[in-house]
MDTraj code that builds the backbone (N, CA, C; nanometers):
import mdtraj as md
import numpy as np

residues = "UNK UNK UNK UNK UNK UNK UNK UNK UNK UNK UNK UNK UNK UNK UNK UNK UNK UNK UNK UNK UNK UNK UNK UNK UNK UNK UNK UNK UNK UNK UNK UNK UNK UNK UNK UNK UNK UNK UNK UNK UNK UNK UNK UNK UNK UNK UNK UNK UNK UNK UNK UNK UNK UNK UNK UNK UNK UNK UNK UNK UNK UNK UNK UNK UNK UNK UNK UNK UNK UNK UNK UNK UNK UNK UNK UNK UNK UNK UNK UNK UNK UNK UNK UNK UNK UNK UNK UNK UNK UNK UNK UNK UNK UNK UNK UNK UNK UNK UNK UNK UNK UNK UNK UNK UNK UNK UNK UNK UNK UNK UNK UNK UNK UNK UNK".split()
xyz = np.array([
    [-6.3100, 5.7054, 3.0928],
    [-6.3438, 5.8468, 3.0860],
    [-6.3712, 5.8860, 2.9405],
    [-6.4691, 5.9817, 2.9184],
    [-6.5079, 6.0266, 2.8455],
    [-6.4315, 6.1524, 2.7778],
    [-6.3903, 6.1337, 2.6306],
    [-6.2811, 6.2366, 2.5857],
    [-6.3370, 6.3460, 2.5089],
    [-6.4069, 6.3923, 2.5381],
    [-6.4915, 6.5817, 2.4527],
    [-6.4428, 6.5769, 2.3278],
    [-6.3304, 6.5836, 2.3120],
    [-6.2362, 6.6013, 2.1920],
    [-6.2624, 6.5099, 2.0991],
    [-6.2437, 6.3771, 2.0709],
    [-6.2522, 6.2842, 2.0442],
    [-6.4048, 6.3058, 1.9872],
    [-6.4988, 6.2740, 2.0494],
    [-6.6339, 6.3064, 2.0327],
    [-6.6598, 6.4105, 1.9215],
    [-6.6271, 6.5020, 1.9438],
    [-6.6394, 6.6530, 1.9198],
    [-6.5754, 6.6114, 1.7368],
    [-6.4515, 6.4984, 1.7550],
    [-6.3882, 6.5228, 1.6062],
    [-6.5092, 6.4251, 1.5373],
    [-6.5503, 6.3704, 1.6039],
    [-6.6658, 6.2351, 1.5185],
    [-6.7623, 6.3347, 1.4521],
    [-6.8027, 6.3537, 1.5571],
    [-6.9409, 6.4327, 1.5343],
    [-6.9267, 6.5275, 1.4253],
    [-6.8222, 6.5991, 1.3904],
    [-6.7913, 6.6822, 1.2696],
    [-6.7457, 6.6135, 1.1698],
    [-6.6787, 6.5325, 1.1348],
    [-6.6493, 6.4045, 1.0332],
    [-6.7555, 6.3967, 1.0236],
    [-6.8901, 6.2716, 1.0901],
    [-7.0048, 6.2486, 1.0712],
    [-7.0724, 6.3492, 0.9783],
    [-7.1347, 6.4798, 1.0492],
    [-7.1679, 6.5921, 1.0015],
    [-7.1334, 6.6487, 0.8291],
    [-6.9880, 6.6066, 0.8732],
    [-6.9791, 6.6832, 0.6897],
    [-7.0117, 6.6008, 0.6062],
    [-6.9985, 6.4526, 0.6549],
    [-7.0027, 6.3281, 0.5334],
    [-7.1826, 6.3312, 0.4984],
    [-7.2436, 6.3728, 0.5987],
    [-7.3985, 6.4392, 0.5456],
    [-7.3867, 6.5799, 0.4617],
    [-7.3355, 6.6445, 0.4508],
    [-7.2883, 6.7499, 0.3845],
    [-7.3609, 6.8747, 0.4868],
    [-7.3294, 6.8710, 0.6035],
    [-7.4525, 6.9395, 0.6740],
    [-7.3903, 7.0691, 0.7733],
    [-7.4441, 7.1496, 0.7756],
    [-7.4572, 7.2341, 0.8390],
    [-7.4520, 7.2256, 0.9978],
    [-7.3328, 7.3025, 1.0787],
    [-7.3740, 7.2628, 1.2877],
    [-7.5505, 7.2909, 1.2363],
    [-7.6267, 7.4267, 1.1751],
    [-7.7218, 7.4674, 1.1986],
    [-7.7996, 7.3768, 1.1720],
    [-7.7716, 7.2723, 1.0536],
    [-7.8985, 7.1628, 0.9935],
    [-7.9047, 7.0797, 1.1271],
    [-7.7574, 7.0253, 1.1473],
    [-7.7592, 6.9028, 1.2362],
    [-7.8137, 6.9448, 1.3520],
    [-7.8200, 7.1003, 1.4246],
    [-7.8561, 7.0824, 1.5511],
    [-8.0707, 7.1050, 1.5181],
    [-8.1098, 7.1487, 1.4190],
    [-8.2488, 7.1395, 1.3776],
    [-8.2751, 7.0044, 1.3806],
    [-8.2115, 6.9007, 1.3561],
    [-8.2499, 6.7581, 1.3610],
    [-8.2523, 6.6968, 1.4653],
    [-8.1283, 6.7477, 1.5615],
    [-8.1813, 6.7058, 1.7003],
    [-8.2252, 6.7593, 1.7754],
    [-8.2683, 6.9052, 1.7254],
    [-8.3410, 6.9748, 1.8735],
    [-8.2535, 7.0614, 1.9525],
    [-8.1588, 7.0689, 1.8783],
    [-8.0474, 7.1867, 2.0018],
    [-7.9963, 7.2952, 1.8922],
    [-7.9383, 7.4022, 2.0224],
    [-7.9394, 7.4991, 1.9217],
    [-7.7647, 7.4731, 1.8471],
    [-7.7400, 7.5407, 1.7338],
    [-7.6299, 7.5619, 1.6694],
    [-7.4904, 7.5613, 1.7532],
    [-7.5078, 7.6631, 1.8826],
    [-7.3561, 7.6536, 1.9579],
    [-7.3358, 7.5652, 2.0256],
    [-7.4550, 7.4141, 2.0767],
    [-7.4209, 7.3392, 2.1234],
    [-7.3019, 7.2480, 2.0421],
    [-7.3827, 7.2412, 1.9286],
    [-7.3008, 7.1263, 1.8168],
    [-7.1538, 7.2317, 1.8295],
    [-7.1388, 7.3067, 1.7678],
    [-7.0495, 7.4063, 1.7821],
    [-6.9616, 7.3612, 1.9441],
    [-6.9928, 7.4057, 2.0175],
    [-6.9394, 7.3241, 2.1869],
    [-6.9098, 7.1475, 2.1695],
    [-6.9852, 7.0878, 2.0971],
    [-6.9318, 6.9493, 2.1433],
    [-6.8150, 6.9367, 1.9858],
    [-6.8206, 7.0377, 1.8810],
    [-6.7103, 6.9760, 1.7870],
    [-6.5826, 7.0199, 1.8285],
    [-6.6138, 7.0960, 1.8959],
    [-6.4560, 7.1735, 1.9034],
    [-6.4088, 7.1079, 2.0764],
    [-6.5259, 7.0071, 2.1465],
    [-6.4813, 6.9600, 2.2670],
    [-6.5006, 7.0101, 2.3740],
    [-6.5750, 7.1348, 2.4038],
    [-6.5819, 7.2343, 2.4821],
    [-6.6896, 7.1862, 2.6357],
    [-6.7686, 7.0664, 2.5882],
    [-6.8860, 7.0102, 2.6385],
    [-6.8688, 6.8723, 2.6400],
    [-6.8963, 6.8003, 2.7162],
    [-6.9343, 6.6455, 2.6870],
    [-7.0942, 6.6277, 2.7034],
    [-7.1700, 6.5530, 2.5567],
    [-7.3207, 6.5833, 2.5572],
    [-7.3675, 6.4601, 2.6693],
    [-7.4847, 6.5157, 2.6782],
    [-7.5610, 6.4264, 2.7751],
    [-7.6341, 6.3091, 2.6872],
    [-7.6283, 6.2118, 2.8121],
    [-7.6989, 6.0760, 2.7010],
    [-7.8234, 6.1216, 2.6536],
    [-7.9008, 6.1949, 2.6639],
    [-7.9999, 6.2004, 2.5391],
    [-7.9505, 6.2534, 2.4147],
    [-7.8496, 6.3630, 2.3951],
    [-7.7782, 6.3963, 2.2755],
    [-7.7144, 6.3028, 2.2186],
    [-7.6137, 6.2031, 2.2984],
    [-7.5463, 6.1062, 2.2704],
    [-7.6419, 6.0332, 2.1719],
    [-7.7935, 5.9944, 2.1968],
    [-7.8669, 5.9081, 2.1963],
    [-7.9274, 5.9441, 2.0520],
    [-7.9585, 6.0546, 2.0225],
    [-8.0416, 6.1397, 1.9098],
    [-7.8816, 6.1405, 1.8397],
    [-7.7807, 6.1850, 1.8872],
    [-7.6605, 6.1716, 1.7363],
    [-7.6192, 6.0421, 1.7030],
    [-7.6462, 5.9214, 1.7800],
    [-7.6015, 5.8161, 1.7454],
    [-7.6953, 5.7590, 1.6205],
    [-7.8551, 5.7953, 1.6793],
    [-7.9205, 5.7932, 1.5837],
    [-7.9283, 5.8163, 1.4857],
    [-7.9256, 5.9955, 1.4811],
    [-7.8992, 6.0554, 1.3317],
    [-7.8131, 6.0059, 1.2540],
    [-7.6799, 5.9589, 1.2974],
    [-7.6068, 5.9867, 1.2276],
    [-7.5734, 5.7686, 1.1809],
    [-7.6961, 5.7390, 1.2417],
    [-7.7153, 5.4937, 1.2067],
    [-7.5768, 5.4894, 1.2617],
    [-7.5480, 5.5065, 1.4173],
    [-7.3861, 5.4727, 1.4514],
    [-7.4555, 5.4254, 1.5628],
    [-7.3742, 5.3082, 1.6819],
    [-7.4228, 5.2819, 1.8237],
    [-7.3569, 5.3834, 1.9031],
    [-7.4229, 5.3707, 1.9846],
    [-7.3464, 5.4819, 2.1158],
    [-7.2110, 5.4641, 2.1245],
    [-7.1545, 5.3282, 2.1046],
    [-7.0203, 5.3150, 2.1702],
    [-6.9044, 5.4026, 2.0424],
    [-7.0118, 5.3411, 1.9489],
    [-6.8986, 5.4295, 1.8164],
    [-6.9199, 5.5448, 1.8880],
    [-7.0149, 5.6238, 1.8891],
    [-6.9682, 5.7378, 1.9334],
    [-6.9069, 5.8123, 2.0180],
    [-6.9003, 5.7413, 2.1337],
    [-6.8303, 5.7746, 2.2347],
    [-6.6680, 5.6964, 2.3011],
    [-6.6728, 5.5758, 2.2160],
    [-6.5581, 5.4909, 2.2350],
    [-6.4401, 5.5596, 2.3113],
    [-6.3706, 5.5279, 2.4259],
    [-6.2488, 5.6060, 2.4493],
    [-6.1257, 5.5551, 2.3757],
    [-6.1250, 5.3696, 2.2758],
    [-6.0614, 5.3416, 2.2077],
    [-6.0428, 5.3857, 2.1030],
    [-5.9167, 5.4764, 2.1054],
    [-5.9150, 5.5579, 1.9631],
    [-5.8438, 5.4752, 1.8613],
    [-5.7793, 5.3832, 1.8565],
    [-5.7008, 5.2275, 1.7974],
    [-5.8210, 5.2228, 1.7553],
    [-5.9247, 5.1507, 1.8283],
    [-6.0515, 5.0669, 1.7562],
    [-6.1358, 5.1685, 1.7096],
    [-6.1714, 5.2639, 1.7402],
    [-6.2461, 5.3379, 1.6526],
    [-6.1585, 5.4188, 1.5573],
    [-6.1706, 5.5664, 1.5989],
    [-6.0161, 5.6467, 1.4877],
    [-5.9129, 5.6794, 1.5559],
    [-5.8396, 5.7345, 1.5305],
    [-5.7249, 5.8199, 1.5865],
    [-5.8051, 5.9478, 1.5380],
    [-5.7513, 6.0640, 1.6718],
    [-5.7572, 6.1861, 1.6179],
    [-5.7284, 6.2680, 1.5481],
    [-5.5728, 6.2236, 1.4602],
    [-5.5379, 6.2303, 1.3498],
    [-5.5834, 6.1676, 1.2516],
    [-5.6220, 6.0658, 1.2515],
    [-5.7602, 5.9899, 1.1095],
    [-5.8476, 6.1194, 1.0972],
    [-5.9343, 6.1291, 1.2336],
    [-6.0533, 6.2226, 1.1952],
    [-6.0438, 6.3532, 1.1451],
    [-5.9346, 6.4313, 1.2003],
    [-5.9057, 6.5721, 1.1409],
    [-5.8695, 6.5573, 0.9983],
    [-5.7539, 6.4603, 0.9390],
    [-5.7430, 6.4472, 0.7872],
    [-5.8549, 6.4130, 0.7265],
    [-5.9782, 6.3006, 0.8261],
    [-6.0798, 6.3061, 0.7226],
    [-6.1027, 6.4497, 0.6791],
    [-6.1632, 6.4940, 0.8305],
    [-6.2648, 6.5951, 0.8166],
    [-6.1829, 6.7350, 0.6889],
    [-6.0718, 6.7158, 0.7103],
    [-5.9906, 6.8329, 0.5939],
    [-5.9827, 6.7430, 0.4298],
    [-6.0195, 6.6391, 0.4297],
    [-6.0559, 6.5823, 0.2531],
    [-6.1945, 6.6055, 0.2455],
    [-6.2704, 6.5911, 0.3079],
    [-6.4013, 6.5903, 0.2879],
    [-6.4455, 6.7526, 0.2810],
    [-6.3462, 6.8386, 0.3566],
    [-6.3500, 6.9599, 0.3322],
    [-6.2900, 7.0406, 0.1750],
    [-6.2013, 7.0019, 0.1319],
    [-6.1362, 7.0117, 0.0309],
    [-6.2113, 6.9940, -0.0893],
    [-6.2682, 6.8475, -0.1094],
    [-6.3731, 6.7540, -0.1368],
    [-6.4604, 6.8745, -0.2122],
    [-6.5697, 6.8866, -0.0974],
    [-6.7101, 7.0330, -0.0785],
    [-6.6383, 7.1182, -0.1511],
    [-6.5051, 7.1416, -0.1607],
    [-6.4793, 7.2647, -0.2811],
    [-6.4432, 7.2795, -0.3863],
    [-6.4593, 7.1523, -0.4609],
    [-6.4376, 7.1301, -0.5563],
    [-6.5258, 7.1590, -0.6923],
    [-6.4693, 7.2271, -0.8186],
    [-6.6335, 7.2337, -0.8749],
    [-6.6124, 7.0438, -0.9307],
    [-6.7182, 7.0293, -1.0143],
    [-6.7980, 6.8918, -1.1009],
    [-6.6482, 6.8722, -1.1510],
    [-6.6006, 6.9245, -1.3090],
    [-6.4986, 6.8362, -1.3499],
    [-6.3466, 6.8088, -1.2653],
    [-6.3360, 6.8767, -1.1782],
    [-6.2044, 6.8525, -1.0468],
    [-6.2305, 6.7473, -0.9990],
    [-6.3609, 6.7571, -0.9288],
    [-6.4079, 6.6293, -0.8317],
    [-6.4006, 6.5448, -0.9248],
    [-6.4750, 6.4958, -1.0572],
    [-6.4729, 6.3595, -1.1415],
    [-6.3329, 6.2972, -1.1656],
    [-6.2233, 6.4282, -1.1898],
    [-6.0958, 6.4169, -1.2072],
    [-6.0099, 6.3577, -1.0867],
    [-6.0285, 6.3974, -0.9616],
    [-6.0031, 6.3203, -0.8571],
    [-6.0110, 6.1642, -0.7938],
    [-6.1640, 6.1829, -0.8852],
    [-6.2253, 6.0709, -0.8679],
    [-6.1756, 5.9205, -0.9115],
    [-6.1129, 5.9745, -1.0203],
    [-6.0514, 5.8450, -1.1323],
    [-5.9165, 5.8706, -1.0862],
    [-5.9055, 5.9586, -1.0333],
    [-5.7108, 5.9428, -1.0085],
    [-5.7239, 5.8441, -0.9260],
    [-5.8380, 5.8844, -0.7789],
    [-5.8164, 5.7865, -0.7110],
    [-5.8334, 5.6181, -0.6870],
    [-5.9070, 5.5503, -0.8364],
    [-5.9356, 5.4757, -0.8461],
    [-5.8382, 5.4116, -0.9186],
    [-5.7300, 5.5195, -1.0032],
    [-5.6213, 5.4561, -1.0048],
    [-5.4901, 5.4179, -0.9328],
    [-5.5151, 5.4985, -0.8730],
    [-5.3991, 5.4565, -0.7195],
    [-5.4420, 5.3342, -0.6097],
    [-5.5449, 5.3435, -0.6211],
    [-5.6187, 5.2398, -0.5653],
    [-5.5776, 5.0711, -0.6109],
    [-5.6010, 5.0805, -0.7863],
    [-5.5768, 4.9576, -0.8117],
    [-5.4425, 4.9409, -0.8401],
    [-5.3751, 5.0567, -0.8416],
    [-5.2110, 5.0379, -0.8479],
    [-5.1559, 4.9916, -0.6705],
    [-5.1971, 5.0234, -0.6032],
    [-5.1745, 4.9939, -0.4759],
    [-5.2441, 4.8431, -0.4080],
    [-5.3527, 4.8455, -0.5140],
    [-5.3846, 4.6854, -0.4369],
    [-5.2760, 4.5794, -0.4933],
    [-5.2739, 4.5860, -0.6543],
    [-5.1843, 4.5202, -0.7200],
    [-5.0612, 4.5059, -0.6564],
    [-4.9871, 4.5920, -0.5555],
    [-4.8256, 4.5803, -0.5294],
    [-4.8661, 4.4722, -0.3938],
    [-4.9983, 4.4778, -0.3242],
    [-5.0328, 4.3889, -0.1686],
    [-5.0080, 4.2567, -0.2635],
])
top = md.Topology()
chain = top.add_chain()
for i, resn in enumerate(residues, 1):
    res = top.add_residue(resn, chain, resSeq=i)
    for name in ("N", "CA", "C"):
        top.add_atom(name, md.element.get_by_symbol(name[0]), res)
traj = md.Trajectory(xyz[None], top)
């Protein structure tokens, strides 16, 4: 079975990591704004031609997108923390973000070093 929710969290992860707008993304596939709006928040499960045009847009296969394995693809808790860094992220001005940037590249190699 097919999980709305699940879907709905991809498709908005996806979406922001384009930096995009429901309004851009649904101009790219041809639907209007409250659809995208309906499938992020889960409200809808899209039909395989939507399936087909977001798998596209967004260089993913269908199954990523629709996977009911949330282990093998995300957890729904992965996708909401993405989607709230990547949100955070977008509000950052230039020297915050650069500043982030190197923090995180130092935690990074401090954390590979302890594996």
């Amino acid at each position: 079975m097919v999980d709305p929710l699940q879907i709905g969290l991809k498709i908005q992860a996806l979406r922001k990591t384009k930096n995009q707008t429901q309004e851009e993304l649904a101009e790219f596939i041809n639907v209007s704004w409250r659809t995208i709006s309906n499938l992020e928040t889960g409200k809808v499960i899209p039909k395989l031609d939507l399936i087909y045009g977001l798998a596209k847009h967004f260089d993913i296969s269908i199954d990523e997108l629709v996977s009911n394995n949330v282990k093998k693809v995300k957890s729904r808790t992965r996708l909401q923390q993405e989607t709230q860094v990547i949100e955070t992220i977008q509000a950052l001005d230039d020297n915050t973000l650069l500043y982030i940037k190197e923090y995180i590249l130092l935690l990074k190699q401090h954390f590979l070093e302890k594996i």
